[in-house]
MOPAC internal coordinates of N, CA, C and O (Angstrom, degrees):
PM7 1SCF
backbone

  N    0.0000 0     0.00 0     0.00 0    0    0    0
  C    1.4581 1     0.00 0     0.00 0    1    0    0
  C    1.5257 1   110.61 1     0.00 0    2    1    0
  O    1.2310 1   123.87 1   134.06 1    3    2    1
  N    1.3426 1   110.19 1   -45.94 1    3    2    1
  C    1.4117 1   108.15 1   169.82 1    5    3    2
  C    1.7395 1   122.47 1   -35.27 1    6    5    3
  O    1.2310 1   140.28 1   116.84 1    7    6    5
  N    1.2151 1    78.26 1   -63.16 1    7    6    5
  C    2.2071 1    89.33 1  -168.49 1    9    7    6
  C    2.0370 1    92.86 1   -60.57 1   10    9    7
  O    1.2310 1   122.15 1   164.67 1   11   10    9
  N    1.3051 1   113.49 1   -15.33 1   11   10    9
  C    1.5922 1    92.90 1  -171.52 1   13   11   10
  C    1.8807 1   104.11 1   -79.98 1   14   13   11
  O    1.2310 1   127.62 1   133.09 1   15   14   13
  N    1.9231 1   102.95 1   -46.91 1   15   14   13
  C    0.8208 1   108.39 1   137.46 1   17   15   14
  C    1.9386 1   138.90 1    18.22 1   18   17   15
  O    1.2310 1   143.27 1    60.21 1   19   18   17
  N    1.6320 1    72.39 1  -119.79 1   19   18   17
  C    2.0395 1    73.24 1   153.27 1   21   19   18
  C    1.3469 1   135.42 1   -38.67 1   22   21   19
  O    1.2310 1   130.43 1   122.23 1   23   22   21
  N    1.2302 1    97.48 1   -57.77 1   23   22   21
  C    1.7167 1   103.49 1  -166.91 1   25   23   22
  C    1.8897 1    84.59 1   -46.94 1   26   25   23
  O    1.2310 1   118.72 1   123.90 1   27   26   25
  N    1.2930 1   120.05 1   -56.10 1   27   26   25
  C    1.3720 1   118.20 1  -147.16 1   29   27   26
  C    1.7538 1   100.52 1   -61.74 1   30   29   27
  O    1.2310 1   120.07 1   136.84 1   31   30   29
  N    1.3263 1   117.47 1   -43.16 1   31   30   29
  C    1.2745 1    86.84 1   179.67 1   33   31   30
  C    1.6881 1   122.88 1   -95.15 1   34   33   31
  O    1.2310 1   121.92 1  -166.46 1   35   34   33
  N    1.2397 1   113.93 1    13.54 1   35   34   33
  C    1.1863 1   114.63 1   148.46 1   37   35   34
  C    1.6603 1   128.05 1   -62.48 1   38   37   35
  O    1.2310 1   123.81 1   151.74 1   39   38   37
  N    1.6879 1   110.29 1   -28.26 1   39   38   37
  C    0.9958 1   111.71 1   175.56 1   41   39   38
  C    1.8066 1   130.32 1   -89.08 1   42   41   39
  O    1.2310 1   129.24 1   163.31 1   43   42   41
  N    1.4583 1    99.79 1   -16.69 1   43   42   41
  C    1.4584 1   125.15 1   144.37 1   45   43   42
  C    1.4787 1   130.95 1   -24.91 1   46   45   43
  O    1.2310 1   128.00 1   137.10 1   47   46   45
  N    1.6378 1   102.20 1   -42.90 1   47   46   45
  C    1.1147 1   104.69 1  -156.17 1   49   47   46
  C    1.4634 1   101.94 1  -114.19 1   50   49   47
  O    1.2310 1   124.09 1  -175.20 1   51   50   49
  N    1.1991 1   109.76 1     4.80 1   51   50   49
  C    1.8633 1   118.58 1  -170.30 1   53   51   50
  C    2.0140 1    70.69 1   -83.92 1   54   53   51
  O    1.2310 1   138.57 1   -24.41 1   55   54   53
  N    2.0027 1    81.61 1   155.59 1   55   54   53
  C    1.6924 1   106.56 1   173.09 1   57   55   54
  C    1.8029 1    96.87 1  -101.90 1   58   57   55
  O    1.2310 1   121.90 1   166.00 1   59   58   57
  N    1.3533 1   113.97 1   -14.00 1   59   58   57
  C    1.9388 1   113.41 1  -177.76 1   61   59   58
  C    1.5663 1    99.73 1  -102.74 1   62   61   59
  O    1.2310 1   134.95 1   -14.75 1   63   62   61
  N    1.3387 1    88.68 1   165.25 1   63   62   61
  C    1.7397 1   114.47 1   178.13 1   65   63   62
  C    1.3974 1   120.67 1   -86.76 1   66   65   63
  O    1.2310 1   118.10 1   -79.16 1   67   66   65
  N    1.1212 1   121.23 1   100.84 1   67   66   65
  C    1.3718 1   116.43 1  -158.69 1   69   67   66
  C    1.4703 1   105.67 1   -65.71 1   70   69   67
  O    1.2310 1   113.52 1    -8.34 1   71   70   69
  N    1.1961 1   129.87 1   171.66 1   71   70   69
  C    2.0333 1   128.59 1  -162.61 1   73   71   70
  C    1.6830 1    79.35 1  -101.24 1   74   73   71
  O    1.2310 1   141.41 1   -31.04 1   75   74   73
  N    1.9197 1    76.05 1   148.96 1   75   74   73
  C    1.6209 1   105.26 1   162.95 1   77   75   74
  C    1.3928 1   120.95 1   -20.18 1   78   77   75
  O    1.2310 1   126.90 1   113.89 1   79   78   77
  N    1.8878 1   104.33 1   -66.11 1   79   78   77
  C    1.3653 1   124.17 1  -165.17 1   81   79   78
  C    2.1175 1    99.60 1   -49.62 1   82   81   79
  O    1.2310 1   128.89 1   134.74 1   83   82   81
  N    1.5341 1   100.48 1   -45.26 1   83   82   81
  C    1.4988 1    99.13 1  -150.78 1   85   83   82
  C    1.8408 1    91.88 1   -82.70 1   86   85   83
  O    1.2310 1   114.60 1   154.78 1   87   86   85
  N    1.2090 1   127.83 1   -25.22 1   87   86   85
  C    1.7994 1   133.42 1  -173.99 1   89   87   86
  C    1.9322 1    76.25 1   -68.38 1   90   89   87
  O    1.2310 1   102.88 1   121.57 1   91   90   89
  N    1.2967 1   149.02 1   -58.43 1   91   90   89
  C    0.9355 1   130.35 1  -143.47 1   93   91   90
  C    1.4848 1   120.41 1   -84.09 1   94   93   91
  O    1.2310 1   129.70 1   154.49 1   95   94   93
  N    1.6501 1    98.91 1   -25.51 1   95   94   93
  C    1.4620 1    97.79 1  -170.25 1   97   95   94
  C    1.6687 1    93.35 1   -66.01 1   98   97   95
  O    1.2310 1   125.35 1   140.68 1   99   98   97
  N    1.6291 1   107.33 1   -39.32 1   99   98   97
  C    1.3191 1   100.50 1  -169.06 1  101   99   98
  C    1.5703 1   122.77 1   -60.65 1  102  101   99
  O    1.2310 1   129.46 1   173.72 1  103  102  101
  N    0.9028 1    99.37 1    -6.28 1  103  102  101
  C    1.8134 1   115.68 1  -163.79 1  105  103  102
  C    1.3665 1    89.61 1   -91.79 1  106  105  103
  O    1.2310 1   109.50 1   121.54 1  107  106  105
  N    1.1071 1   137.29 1   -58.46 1  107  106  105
  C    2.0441 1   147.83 1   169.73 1  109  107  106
  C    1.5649 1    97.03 1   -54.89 1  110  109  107
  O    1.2310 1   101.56 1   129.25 1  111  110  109
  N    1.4264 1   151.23 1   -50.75 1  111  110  109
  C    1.0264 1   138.90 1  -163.22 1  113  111  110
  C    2.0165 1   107.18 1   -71.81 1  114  113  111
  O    1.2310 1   129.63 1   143.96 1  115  114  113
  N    1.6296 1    99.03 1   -36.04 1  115  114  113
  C    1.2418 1    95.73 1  -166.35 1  117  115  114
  C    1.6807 1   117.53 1   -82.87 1  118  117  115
  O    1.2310 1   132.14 1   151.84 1  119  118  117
  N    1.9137 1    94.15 1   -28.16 1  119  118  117
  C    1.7847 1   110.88 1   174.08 1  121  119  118
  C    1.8344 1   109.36 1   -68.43 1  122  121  119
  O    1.2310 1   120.96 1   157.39 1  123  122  121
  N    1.5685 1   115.77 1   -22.61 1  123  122  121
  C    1.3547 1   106.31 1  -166.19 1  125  123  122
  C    2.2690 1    85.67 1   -94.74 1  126  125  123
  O    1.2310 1   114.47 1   149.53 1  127  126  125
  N    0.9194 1   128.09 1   -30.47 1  127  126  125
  C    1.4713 1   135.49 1   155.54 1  129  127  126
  C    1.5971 1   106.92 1   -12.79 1  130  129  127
  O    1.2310 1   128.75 1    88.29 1  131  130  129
  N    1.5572 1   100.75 1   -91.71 1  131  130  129
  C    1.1338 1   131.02 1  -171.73 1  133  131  130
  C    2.1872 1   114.20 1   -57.15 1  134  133  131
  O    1.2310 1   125.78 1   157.10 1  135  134  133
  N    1.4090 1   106.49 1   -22.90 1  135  134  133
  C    1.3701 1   122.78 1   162.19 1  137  135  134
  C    1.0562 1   110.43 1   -55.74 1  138  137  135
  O    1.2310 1   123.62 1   130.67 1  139  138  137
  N    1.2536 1   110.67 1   -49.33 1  139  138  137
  C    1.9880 1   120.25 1  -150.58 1  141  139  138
  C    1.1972 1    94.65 1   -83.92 1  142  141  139
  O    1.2310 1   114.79 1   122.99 1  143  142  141
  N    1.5297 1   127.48 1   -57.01 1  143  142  141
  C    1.6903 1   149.05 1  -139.98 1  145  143  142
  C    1.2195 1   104.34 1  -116.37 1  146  145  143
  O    1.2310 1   104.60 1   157.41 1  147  146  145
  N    1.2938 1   146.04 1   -22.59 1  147  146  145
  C    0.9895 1   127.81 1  -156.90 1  149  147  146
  C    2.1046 1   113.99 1   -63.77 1  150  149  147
  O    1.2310 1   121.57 1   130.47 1  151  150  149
  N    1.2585 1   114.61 1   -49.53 1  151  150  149
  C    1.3236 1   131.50 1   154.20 1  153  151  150
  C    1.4690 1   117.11 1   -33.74 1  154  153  151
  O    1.2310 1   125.65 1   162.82 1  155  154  153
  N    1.2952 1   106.75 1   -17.18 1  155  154  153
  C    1.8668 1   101.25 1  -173.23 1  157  155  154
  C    1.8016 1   115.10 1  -128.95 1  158  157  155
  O    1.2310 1   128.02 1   174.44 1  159  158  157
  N    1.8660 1   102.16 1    -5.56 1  159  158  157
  C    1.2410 1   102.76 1  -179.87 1  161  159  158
  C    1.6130 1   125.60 1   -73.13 1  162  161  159
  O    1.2310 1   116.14 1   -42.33 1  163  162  161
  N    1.3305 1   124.94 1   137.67 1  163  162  161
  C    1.2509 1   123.84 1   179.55 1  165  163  162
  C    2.0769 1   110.43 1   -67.95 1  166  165  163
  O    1.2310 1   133.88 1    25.14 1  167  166  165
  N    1.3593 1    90.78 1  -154.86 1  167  166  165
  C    1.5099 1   103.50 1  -147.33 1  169  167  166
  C    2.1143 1    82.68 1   -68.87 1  170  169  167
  O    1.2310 1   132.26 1    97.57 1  171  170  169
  N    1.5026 1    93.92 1   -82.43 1  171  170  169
  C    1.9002 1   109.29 1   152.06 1  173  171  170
  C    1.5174 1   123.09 1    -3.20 1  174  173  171
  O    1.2310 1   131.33 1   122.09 1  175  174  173
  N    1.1254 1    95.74 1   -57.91 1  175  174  173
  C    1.8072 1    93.46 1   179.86 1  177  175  174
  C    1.3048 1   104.81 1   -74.14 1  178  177  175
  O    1.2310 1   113.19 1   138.83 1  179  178  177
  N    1.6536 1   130.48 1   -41.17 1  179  178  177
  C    1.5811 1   125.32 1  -158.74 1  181  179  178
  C    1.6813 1    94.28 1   -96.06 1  182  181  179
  O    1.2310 1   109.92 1   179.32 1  183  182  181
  N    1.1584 1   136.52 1    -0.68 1  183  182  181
  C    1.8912 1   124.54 1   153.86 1  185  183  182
  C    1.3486 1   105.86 1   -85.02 1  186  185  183
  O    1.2310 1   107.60 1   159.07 1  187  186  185
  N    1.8093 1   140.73 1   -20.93 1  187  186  185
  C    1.4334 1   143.46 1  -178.67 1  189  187  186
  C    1.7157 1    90.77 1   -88.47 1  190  189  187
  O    1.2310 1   109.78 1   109.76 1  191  190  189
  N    0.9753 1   136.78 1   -70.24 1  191  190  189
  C    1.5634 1   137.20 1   174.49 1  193  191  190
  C    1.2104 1   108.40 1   -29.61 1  194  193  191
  O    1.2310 1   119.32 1   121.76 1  195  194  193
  N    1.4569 1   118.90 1   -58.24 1  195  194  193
  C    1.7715 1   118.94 1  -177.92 1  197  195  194
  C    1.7452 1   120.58 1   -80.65 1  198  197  195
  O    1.2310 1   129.38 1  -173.01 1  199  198  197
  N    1.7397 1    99.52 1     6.99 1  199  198  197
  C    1.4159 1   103.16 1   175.65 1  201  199  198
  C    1.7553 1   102.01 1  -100.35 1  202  201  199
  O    1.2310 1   130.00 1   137.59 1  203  202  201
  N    1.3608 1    98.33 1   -42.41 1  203  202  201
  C    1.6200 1   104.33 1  -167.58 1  205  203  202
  C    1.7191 1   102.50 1   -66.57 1  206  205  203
  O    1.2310 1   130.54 1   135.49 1  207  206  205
  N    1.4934 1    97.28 1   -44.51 1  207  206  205
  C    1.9774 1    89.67 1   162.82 1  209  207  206
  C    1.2198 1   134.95 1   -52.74 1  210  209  207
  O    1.2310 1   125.09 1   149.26 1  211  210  209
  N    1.2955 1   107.82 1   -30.74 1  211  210  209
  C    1.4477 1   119.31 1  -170.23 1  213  211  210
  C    1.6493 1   103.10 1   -69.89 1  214  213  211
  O    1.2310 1   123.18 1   136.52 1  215  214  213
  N    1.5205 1   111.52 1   -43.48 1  215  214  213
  C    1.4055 1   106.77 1  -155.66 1  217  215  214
  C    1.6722 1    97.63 1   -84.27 1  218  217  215
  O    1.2310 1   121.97 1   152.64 1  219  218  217
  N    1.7424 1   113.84 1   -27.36 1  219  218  217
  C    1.3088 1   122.06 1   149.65 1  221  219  218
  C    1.9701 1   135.48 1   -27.45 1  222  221  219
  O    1.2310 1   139.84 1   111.33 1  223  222  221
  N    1.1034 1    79.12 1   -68.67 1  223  222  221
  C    1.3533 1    84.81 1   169.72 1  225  223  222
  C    1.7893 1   135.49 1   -80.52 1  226  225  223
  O    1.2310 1   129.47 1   155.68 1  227  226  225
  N    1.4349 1    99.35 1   -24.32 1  227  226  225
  C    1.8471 1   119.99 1   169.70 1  229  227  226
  C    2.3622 1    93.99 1   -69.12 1  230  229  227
  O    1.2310 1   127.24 1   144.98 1  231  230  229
  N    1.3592 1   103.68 1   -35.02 1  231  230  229
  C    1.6907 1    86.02 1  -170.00 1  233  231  230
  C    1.5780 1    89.56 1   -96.42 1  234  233  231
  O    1.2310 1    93.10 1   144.48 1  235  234  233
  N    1.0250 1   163.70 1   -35.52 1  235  234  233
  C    1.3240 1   162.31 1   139.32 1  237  235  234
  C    1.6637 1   114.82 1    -7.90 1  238  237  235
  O    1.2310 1   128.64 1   129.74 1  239  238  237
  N    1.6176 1   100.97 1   -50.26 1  239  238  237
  C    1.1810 1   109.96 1   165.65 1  241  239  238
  C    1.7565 1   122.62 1   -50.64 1  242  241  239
  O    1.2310 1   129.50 1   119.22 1  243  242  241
  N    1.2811 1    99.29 1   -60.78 1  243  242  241
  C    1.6084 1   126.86 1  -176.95 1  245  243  242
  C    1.5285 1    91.95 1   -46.77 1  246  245  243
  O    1.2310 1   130.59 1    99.59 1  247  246  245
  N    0.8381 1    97.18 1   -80.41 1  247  246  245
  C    2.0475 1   128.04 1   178.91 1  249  247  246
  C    2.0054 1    89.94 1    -3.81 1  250  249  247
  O    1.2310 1   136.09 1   109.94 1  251  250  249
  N    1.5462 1    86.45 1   -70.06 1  251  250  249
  C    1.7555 1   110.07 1  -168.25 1  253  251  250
  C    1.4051 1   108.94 1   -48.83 1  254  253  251
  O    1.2310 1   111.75 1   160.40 1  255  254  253
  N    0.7378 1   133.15 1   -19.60 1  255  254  253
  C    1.5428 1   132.51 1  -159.60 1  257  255  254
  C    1.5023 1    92.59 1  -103.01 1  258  257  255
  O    1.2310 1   115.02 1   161.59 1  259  258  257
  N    1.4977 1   127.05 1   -18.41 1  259  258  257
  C    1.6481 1   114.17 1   175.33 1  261  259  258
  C    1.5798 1   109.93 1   -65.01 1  262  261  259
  O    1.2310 1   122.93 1   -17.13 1  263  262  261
  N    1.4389 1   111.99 1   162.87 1  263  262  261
  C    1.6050 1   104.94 1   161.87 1  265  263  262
  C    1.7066 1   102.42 1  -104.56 1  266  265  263
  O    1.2310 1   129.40 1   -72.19 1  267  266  265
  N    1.2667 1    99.50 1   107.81 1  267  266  265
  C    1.9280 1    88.75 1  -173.27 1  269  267  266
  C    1.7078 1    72.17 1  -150.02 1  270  269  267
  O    1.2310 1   129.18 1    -3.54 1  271  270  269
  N    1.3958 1    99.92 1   176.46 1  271  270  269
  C    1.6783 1   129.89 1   169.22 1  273  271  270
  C    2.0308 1   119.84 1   -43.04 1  274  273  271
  O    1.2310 1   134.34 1   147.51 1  275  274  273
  N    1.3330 1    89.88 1   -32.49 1  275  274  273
  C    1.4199 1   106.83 1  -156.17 1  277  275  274
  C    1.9419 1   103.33 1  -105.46 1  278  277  275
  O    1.2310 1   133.34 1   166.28 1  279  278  277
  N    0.9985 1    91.83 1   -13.72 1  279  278  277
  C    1.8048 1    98.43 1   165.25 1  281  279  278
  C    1.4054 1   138.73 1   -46.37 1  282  281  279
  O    1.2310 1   124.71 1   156.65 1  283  282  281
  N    1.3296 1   108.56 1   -23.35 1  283  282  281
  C    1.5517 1    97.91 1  -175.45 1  285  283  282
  C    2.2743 1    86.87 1  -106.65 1  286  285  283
  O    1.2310 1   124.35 1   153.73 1  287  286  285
  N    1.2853 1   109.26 1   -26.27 1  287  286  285
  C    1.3051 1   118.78 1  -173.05 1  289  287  286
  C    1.3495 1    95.19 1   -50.58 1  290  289  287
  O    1.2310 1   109.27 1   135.04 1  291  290  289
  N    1.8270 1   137.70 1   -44.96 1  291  290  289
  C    1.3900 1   134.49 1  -132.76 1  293  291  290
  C    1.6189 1    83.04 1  -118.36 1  294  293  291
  O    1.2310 1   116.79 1   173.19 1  295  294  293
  N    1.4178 1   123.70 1    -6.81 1  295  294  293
  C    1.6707 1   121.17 1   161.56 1  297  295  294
  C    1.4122 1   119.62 1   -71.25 1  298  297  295
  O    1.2310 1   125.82 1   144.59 1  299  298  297
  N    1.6555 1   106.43 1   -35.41 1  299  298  297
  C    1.0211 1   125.85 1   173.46 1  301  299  298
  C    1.5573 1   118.88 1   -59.37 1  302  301  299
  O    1.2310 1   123.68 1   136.68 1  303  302  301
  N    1.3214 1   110.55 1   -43.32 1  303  302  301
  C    1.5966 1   117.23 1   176.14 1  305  303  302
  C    1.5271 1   111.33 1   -73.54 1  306  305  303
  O    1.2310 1   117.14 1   133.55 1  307  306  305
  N    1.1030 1   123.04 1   -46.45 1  307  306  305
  C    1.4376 1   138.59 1   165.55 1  309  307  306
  C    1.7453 1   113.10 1   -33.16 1  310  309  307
  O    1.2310 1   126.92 1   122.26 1  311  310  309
  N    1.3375 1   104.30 1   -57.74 1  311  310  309
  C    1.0466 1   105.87 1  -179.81 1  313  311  310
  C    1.7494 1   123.63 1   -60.31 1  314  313  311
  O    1.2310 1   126.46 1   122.87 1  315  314  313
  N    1.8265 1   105.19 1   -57.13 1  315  314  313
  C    1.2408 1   122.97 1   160.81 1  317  315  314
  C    1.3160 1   112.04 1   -43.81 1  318  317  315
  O    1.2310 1   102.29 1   107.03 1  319  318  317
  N    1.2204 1   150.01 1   -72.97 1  319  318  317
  C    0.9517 1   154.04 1   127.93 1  321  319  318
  C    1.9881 1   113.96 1    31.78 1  322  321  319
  O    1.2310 1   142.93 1    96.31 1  323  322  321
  N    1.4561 1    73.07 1   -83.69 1  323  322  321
  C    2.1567 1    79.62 1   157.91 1  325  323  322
  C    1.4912 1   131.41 1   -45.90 1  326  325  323
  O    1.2310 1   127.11 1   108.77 1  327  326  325
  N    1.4082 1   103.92 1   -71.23 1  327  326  325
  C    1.4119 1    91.75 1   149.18 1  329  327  326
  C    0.9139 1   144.96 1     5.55 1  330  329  327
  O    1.2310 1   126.76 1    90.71 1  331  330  329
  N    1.7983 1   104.61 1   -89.29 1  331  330  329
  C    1.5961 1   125.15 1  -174.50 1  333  331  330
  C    1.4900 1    97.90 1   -42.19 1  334  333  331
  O    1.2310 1   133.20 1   129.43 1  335  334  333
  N    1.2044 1    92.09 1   -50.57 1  335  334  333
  C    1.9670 1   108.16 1  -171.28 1  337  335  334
  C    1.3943 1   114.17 1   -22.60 1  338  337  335
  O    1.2310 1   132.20 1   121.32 1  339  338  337
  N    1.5078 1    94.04 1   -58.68 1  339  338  337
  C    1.7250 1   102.98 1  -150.99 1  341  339  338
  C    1.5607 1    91.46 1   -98.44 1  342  341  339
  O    1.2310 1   108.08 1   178.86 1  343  342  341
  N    1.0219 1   139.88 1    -1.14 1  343  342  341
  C    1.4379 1   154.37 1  -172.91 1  345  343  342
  C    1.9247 1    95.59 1   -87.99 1  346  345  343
  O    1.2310 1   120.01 1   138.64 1  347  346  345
  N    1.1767 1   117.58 1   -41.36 1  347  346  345
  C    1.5658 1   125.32 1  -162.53 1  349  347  346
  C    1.5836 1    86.83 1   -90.86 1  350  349  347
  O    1.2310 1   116.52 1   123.80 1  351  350  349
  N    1.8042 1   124.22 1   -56.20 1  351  350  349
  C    1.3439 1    98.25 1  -167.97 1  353  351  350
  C    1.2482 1   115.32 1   -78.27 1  354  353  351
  O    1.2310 1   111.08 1   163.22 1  355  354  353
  N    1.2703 1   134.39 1   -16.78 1  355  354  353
  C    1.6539 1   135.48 1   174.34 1  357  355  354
  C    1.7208 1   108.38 1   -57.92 1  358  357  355
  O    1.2310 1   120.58 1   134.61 1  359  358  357
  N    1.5976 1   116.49 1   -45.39 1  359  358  357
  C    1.7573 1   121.58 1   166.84 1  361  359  358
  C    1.8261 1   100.30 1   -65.62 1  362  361  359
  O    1.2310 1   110.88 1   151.88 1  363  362  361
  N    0.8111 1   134.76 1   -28.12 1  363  362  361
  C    1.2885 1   124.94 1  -170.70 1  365  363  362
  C    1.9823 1   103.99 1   -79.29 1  366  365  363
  O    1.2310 1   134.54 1   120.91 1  367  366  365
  N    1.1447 1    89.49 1   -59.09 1  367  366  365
  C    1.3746 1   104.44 1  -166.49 1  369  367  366
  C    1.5734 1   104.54 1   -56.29 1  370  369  367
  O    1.2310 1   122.29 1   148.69 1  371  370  369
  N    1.6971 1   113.21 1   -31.31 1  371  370  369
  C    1.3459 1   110.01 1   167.63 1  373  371  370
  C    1.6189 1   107.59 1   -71.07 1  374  373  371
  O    1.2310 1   120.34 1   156.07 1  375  374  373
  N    1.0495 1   116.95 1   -23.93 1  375  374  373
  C    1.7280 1    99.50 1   162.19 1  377  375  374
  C    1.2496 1   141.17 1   -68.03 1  378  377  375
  O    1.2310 1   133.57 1   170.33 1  379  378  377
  N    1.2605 1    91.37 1    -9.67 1  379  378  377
  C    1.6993 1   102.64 1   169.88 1  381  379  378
  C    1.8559 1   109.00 1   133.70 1  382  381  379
  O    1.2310 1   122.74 1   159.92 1  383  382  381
  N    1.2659 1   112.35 1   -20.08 1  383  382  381
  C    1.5408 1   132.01 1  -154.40 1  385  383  382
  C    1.0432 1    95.12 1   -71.17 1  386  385  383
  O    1.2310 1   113.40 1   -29.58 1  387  386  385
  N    1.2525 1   130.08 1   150.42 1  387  386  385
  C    1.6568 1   146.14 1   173.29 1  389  387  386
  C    1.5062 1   109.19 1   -74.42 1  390  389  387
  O    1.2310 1   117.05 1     5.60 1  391  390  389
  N    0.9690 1   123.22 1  -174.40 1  391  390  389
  C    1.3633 1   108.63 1   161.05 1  393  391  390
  C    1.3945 1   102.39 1  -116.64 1  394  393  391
  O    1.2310 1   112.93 1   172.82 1  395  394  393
  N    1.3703 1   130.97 1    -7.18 1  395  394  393
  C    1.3569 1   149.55 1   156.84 1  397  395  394
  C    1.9261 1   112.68 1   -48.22 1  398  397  395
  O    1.2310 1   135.24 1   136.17 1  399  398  397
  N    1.7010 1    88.12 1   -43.83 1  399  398  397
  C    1.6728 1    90.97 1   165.13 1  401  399  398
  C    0.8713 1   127.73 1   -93.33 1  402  401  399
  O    1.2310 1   116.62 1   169.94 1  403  402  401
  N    1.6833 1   124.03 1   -10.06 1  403  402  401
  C    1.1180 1   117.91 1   173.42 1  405  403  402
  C    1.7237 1   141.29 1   -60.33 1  406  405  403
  O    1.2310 1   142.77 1   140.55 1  407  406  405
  N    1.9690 1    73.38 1   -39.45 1  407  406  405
  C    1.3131 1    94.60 1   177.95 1  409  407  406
  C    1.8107 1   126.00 1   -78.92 1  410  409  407
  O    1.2310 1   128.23 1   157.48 1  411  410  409
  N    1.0793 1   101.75 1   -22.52 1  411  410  409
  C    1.3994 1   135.74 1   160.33 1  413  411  410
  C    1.8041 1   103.13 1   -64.89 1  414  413  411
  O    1.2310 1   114.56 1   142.22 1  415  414  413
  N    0.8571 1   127.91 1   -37.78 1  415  414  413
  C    1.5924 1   101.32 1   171.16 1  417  415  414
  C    1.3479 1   108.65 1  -107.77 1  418  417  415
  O    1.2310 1   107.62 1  -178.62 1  419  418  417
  N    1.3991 1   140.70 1     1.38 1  419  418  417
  C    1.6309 1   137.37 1   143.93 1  421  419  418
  C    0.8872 1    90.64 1   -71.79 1  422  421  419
  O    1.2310 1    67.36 1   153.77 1  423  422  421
  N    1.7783 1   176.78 1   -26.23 1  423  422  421
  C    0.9568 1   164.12 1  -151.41 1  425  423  422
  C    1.5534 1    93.13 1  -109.58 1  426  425  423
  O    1.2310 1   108.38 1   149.01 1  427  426  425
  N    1.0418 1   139.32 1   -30.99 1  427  426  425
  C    1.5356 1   142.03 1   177.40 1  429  427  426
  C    1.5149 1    97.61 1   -66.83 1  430  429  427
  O    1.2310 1   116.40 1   130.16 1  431  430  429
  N    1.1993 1   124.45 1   -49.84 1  431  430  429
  C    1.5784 1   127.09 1  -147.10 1  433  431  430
  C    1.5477 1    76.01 1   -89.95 1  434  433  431
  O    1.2310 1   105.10 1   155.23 1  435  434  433
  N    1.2203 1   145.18 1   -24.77 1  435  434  433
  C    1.6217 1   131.21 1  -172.72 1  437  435  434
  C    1.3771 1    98.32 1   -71.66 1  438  437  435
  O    1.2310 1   113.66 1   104.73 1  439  438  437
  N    1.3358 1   129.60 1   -75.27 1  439  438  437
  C    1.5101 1   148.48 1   141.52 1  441  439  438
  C    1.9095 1   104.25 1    34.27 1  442  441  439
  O    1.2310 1   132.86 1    94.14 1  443  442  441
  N    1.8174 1    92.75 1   -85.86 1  443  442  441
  C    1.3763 1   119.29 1  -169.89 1  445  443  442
  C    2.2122 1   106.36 1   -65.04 1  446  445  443
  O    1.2310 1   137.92 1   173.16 1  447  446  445
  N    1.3181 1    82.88 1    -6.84 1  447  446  445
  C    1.6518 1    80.54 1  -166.14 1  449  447  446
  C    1.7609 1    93.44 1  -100.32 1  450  449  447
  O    1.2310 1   118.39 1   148.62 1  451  450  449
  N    0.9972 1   120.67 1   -31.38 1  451  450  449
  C    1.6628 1   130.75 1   161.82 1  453  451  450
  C    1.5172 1   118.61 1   -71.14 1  454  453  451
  O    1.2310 1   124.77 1  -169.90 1  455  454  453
  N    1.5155 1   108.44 1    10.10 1  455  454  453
  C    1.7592 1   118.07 1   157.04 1  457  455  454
  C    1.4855 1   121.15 1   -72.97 1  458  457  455
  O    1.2310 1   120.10 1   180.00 1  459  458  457

């Protein structure tokens, strides 16, 4: 989770649009992630998972609304994407977490990434 992590706010901070090819590998690195781990991630990993999705699925969104080749593909992530979403706050919330806090500590990790 870490290295996905990174990559993400490395990619934060670019002023260009990274290509289809490279939004996708990242989109496969983080969905085959969340396959393997999702069952074993702590509290930390599932607010970094539901941040890197979030910003995943909000440019996926954007993405979708073009008319190009790759449009119904980046609906597809969008959607999955959601998922993951509500999949991380339903395990969270069984930990006890609000969803008031949840959002409140992805909103922290937005925060620290705008340093």
């Amino acid at each position: 989770m870490e290295e996905l992590y990174t990559k993400m706010k490395e990619y934060l901070k670019m002023d260009t649009e990274i290509s289809y090819q490279e939004f996708a590998e990242y989109y496969e690195k983080v969905m085959k992630y969340l396959q393997s781990d999702f069952q074993k991630m702590d509290k930390d990993e599932n607010i970094k998972a539901k941040f890197i999705l979030s910003i995943v699925s909000n440019n996926a969104a954007t993405r979708a609304k073009r008319k190009d080749s790759e449009m119904k593909k980046y609906k597809k992530y969008q959607e999955k994407c959601s998922f993951w979403e509500k999949a991380i706050d339903y395990h969270l919330t069984n930990e006890g977490m609000s969803k008031q806090e949840i959002d409140e500590a992805v909103g922290k990790l937005s925060e620290e990434d705008g340093e």
